[in-house]
N, CA, C and O atoms as a GROMACS GRO file, in nm:
protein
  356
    1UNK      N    1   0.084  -0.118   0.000
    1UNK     CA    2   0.000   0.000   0.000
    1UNK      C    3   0.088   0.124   0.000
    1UNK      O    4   0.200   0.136   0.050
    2UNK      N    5   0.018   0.209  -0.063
    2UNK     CA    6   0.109   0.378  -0.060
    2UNK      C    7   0.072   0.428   0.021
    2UNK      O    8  -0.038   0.410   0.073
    3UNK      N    9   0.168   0.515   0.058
    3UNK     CA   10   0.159   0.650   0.184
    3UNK      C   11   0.004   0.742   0.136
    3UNK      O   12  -0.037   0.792   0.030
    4UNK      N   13  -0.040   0.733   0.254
    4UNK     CA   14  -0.160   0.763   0.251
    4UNK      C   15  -0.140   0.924   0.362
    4UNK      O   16  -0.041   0.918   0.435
    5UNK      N   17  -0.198   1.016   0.371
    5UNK     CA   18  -0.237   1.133   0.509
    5UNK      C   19  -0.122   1.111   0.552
    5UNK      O   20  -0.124   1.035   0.648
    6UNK      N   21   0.030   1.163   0.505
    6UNK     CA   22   0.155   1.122   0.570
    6UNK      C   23   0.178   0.979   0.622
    6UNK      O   24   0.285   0.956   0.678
    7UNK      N   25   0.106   0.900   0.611
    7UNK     CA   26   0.132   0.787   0.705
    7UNK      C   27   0.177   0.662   0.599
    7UNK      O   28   0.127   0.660   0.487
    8UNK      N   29   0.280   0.549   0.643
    8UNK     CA   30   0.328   0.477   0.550
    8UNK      C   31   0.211   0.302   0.587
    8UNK      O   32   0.201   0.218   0.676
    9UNK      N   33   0.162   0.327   0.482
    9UNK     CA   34   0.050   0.217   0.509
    9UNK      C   35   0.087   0.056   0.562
    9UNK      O   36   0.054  -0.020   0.653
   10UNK      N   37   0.190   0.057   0.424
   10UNK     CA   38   0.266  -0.074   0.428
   10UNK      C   39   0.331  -0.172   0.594
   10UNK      O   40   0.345  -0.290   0.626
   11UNK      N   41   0.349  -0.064   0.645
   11UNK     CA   42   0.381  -0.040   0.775
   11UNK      C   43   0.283  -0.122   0.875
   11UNK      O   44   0.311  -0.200   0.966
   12UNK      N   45   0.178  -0.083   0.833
   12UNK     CA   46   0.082  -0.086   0.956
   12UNK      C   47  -0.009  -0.258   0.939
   12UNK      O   48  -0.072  -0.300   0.841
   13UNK      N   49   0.007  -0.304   1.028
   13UNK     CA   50  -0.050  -0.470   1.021
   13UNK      C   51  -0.191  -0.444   1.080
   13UNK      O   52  -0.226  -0.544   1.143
   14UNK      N   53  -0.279  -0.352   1.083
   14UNK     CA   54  -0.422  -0.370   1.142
   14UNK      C   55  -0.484  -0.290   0.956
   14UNK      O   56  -0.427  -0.225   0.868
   15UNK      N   57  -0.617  -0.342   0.974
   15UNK     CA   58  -0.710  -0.292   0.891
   15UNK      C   59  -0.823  -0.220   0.988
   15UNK      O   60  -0.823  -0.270   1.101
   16UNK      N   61  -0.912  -0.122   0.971
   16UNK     CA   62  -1.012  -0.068   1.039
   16UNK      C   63  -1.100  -0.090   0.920
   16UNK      O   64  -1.054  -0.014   0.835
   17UNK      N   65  -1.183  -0.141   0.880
   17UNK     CA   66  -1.322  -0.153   0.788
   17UNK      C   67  -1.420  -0.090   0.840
   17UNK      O   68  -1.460  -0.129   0.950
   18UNK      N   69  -1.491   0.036   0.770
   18UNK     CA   70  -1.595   0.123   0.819
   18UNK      C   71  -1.528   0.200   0.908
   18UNK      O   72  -1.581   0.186   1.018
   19UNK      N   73  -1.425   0.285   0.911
   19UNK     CA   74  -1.336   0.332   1.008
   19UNK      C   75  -1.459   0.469   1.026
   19UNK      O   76  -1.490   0.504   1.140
   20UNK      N   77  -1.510   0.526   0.928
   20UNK     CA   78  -1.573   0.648   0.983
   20UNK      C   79  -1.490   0.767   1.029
   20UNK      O   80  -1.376   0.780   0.986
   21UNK      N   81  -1.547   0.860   1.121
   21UNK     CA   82  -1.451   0.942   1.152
   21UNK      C   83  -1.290   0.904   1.286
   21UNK      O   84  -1.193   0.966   1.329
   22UNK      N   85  -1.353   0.769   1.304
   22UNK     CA   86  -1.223   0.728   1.398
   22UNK      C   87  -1.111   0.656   1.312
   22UNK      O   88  -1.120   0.567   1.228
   23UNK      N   89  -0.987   0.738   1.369
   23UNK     CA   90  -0.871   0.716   1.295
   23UNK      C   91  -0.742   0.667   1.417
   23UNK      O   92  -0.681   0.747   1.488
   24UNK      N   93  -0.726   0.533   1.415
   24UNK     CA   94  -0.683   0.400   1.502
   24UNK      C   95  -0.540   0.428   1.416
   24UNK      O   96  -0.526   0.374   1.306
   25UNK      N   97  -0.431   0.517   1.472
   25UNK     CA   98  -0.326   0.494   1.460
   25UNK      C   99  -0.183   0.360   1.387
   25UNK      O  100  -0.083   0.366   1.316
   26UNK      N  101  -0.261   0.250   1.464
   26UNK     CA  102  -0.204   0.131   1.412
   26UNK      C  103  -0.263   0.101   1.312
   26UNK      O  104  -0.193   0.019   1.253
   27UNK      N  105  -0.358   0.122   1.254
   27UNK     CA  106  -0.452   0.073   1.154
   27UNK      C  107  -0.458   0.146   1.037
   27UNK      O  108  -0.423   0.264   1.024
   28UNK      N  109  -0.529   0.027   0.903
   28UNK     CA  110  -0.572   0.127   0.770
   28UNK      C  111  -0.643   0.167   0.801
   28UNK      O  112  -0.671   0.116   0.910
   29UNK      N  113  -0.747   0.289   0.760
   29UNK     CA  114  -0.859   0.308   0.797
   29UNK      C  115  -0.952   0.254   0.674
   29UNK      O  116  -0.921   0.318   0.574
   30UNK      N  117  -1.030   0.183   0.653
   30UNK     CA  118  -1.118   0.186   0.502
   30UNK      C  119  -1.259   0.231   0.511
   30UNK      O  120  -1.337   0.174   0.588
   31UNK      N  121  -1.294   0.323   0.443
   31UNK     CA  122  -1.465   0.343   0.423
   31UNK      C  123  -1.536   0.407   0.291
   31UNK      O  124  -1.473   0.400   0.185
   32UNK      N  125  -1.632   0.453   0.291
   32UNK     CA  126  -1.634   0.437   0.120
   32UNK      C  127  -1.700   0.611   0.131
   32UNK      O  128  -1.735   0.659   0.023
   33UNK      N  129  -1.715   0.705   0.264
   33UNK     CA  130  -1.727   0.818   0.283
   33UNK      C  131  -1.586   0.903   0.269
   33UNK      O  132  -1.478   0.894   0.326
   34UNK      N  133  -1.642   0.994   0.156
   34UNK     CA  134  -1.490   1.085   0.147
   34UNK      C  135  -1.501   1.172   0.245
   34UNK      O  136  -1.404   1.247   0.251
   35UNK      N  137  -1.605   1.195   0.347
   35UNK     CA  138  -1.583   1.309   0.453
   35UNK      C  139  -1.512   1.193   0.626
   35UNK      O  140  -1.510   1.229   0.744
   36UNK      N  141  -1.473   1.075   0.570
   36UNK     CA  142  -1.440   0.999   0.724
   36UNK      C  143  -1.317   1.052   0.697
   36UNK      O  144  -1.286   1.147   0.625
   37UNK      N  145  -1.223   0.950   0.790
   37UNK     CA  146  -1.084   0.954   0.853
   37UNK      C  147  -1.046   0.824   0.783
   37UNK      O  148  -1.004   0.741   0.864
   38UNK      N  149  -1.048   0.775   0.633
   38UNK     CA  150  -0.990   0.676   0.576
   38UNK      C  151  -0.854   0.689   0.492
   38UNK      O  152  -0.840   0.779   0.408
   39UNK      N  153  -0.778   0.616   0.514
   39UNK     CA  154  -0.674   0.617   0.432
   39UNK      C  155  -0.704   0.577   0.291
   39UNK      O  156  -0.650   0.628   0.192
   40UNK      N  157  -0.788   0.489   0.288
   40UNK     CA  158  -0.833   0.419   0.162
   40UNK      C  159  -0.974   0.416   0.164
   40UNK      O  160  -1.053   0.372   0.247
   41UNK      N  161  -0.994   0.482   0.039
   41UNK     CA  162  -1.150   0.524   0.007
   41UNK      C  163  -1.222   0.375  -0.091
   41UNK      O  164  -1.177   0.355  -0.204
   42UNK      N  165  -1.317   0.295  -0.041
   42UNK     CA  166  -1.344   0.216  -0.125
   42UNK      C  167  -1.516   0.164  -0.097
   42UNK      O  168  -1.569   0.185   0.012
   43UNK      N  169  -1.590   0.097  -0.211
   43UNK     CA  170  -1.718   0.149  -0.178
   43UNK      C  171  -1.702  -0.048  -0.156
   43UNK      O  172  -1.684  -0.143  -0.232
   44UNK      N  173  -1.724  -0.027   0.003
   44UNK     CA  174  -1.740  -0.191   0.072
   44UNK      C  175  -1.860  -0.277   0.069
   44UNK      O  176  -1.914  -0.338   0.161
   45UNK      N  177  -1.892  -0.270  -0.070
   45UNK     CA  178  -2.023  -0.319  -0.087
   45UNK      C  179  -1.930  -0.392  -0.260
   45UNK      O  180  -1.972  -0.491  -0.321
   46UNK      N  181  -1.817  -0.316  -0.296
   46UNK     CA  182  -1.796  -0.381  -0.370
   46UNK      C  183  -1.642  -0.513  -0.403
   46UNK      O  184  -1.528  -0.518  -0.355
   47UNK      N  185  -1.693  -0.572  -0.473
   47UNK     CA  186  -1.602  -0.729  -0.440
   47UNK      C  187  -1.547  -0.742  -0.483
   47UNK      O  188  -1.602  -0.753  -0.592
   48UNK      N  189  -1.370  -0.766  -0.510
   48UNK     CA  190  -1.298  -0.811  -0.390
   48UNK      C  191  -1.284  -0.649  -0.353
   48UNK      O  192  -1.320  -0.559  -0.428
   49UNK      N  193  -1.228  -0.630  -0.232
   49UNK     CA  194  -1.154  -0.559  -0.148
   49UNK      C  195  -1.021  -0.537  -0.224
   49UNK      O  196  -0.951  -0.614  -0.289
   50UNK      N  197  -1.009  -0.398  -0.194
   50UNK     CA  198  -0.797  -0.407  -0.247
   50UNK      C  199  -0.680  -0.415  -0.135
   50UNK      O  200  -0.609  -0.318  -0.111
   51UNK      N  201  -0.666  -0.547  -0.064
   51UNK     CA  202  -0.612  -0.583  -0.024
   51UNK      C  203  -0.599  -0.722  -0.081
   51UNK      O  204  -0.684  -0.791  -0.138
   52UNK      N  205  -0.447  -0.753  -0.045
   52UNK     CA  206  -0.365  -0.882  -0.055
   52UNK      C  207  -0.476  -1.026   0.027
   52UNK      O  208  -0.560  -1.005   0.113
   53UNK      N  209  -0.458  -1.101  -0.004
   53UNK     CA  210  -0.493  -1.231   0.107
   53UNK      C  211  -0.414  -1.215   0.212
   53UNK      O  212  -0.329  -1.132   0.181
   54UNK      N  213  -0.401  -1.246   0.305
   54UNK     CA  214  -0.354  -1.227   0.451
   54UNK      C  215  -0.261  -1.161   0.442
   54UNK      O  216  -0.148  -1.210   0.445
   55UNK      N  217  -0.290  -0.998   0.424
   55UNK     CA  218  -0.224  -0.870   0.390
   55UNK      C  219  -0.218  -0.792   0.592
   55UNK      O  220  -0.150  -0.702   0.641
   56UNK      N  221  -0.316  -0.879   0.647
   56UNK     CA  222  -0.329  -0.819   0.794
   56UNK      C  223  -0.296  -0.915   0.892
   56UNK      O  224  -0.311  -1.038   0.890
   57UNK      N  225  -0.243  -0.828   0.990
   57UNK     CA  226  -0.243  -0.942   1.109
   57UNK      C  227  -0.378  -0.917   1.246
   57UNK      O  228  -0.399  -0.989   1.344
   58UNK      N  229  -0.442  -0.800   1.206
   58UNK     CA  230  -0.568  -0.796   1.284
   58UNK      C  231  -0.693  -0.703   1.200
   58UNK      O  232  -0.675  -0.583   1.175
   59UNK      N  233  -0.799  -0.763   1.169
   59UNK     CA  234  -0.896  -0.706   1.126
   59UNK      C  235  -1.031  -0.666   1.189
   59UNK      O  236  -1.099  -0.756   1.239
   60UNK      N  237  -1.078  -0.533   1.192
   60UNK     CA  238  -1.133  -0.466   1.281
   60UNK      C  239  -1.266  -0.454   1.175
   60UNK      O  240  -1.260  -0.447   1.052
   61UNK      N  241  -1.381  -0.455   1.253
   61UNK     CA  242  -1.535  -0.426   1.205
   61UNK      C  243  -1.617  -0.375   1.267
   61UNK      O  244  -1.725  -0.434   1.259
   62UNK      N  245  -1.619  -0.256   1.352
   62UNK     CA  246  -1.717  -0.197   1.460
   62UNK      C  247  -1.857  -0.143   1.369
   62UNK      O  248  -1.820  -0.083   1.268
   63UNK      N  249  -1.983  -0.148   1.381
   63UNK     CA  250  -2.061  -0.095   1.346
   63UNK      C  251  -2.079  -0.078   1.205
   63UNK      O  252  -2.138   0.022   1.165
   64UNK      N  253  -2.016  -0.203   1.087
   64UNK     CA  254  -2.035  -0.164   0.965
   64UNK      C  255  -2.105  -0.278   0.898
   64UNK      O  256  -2.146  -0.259   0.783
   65UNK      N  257  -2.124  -0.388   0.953
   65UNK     CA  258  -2.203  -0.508   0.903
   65UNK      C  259  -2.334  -0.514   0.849
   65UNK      O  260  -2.370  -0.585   0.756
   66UNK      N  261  -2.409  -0.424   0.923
   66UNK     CA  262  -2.542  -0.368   0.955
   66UNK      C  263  -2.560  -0.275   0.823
   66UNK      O  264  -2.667  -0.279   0.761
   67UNK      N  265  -2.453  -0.191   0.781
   67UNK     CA  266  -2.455  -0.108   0.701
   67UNK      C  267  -2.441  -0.153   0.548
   67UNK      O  268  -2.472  -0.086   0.449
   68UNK      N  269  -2.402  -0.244   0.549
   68UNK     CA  270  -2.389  -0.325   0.415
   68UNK      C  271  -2.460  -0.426   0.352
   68UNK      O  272  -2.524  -0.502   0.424
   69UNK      N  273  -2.460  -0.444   0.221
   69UNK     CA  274  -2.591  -0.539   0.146
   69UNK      C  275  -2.529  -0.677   0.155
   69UNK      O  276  -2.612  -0.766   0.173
   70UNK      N  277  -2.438  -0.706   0.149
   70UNK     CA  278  -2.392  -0.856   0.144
   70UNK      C  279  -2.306  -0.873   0.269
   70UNK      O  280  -2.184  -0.881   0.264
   71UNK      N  281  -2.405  -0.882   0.423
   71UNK     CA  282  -2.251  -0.884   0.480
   71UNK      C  283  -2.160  -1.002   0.524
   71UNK      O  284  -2.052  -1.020   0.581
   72UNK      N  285  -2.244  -1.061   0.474
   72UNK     CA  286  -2.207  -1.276   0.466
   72UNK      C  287  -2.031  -1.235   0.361
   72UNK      O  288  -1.911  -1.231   0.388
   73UNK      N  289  -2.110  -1.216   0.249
   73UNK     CA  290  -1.958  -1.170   0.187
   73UNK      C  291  -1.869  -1.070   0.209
   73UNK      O  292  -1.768  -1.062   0.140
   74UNK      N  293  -1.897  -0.972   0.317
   74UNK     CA  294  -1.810  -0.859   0.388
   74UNK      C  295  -1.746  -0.961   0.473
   74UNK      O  296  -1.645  -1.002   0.417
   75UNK      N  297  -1.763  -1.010   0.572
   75UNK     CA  298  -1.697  -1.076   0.621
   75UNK      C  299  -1.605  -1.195   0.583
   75UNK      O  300  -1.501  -1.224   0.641
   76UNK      N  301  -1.654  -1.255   0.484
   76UNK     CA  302  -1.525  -1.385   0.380
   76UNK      C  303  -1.422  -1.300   0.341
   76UNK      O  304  -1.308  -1.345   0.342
   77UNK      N  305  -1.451  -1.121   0.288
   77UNK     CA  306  -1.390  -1.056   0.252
   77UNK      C  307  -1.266  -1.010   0.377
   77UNK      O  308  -1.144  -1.003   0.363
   78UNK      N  309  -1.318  -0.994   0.452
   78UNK     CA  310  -1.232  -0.948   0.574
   78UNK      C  311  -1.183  -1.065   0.665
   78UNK      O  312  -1.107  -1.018   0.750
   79UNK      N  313  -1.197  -1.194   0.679
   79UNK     CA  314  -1.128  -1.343   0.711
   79UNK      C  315  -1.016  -1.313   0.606
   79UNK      O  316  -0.896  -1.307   0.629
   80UNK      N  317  -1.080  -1.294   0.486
   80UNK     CA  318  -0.903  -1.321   0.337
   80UNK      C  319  -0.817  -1.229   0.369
   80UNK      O  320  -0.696  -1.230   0.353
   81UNK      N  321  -0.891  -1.137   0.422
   81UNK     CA  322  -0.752  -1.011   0.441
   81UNK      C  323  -0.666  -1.109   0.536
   81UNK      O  324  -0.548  -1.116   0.499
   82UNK      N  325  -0.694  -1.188   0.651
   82UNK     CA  326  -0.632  -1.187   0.780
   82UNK      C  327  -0.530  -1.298   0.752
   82UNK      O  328  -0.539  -1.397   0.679
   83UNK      N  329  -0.422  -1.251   0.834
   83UNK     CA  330  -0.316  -1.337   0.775
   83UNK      C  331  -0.312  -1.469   0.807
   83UNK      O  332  -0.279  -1.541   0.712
   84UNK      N  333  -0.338  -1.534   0.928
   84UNK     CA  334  -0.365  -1.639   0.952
   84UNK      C  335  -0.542  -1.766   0.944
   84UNK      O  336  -0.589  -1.864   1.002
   85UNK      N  337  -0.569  -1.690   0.852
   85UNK     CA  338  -0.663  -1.790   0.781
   85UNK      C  339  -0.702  -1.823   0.707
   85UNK      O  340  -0.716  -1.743   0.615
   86UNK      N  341  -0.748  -1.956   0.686
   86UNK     CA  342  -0.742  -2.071   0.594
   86UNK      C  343  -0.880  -2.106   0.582
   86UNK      O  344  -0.940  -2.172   0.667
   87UNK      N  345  -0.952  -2.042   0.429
   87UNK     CA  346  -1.057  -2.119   0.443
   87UNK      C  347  -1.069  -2.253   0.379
   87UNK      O  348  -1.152  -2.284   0.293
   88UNK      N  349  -0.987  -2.321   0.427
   88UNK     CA  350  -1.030  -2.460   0.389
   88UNK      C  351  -1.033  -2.535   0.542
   88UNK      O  352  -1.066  -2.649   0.576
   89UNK      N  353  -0.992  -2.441   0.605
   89UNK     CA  354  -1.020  -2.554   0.740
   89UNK      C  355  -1.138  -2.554   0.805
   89UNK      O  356  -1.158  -2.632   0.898
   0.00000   0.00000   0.00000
């Protein structure tokens, strides 16, 4: 990932999904509002995500499940980000 709001993305091992106006230091921020606190603007309704497969080592979802049309597939989407899982197990 590129330097995003001064900050070096690549860097940072957390994702925030639906970050909104809270901006989690350790974390990407992602949301699909250009007035939040996201590093990466993306509309999370659409599939895949631009992240790597286990591109994270912790993935965060406060209050955005609810907000989305598929969130069965928001979430497969956000398991692939995480670095340690396997969906075949």
């Amino acid at each position: 990932m590129v330097e995003a709001k001064g900050r070096d993305l690549g860097s940072l091992r957390a994702v925030n999904i639906g970050c909104g106006p809270l901006r989690h230091k350790d974390a990407v921020g992602v949301d699909r509002d250009p007035s939040s606190s996201a590093d990466v603007f993306h509309d999370l309704d659409a599939f895949p995500w631009p992240f790597a497969d286990g591109r994270f080592q912790e993935v965060r979802l406060h209050h955005v499940l609810e907000h989305l049309a598929d969130p069965d597939r928001a979430v497969r989407e956000a398991l692939a980000a995480a670095a340690d899982y396997d969906a075949d197990k």
